[in-house]
C-alpha positions as CSV (number, residue, x, y, z in Angstrom):
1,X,12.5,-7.8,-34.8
2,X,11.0,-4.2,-33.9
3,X,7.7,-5.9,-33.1
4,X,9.5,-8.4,-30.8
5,X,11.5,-5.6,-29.5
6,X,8.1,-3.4,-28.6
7,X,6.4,-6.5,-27.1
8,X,8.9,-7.0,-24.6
9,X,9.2,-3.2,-23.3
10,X,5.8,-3.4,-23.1
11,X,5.9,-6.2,-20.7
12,X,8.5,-4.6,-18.7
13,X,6.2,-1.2,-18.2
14,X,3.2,-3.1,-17.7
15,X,5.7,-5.5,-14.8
16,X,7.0,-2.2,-13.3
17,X,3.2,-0.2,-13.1
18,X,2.3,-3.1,-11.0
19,X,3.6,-2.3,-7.7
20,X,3.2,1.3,-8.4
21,X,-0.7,0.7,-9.0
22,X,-0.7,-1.7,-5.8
23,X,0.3,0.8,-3.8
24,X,-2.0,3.5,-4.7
25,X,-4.3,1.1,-4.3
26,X,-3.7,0.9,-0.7
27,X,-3.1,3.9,-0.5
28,X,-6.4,5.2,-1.0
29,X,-8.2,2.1,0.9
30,X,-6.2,3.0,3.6
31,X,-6.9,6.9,3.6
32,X,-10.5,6.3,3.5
33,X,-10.7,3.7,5.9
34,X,-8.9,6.1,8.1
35,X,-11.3,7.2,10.9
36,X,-12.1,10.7,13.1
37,X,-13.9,12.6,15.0
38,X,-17.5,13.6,12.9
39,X,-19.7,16.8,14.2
40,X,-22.3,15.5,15.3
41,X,-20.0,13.0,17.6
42,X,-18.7,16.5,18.7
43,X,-21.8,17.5,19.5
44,X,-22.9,14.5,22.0
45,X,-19.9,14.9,24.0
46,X,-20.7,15.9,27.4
47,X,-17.5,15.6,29.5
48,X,-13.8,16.2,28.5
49,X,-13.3,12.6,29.7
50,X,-15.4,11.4,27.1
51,X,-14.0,13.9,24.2
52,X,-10.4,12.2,25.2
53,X,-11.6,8.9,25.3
54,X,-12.8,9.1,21.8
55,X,-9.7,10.9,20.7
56,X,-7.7,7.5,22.2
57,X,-9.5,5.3,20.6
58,X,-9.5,6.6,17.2
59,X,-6.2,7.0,17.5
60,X,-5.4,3.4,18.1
61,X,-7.7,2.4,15.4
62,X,-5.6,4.3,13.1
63,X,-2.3,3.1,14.0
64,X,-3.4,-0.7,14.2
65,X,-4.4,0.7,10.5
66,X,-1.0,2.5,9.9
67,X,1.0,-1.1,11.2
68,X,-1.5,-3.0,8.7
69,X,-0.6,-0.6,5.7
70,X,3.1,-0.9,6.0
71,X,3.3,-4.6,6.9
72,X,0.9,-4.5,3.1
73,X,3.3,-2.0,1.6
74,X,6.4,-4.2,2.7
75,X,4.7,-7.1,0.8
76,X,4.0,-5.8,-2.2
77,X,7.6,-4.1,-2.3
78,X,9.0,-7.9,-1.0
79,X,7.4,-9.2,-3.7
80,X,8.4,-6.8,-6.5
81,X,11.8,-7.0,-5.7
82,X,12.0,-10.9,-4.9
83,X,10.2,-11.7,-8.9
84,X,13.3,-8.5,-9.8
85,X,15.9,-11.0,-8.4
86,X,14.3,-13.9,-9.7
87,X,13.9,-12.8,-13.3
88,X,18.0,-11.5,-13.1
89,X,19.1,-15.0,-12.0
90,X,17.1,-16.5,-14.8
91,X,18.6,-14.1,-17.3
92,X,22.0,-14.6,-15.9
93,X,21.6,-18.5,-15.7
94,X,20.1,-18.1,-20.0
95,X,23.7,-16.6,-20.9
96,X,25.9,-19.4,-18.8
């Protein structure tokens, strides 16, 4: 019974590090895909037009990238908590 007992909290750590390890997953994808400005992109500007410019377009870039990481984020949190809900109806439905 202890063995039985063991396996079974070790399937609920390993089914609650799940999310936790998708999630720093894309968190780190997401930081380094995360763009700005380089020196040497510095260096070639030659009008504050074109300094500002840049500026706007990274900074679009990244919030297109921000809306994809939380609509990812919200999935992987949907999903968590739908197989959560799933697994207590299924246990609620075993003792009926």
């Amino acid at each position: 019974m202890t063995q039985e007992y063991f396996e079974k909290w070790n399937d609920v750590a390993k089914r609650m590090q799940e999310p936790f390890q998708a999630m720093a997953e894309l968190n780190v994808k997401t930081l380094q895909s995360m763009h700005f400005l380089k020196p040497d992109e510095l260096s070639n500007v030659k009008k504050p037009e074109e300094l500002i410019e840049k500026q706007i377009h990274i900074a679009i870039e990244n919030g297109h990238k921000a809306l994809d990481y939380l609509q990812k984020s919200f999935q992987i949190i949907e999903k968590t908590m739908l197989s959560l809900v799933q697994e207590v109806k299924n246990k609620s439905d075993i003792k009926k």
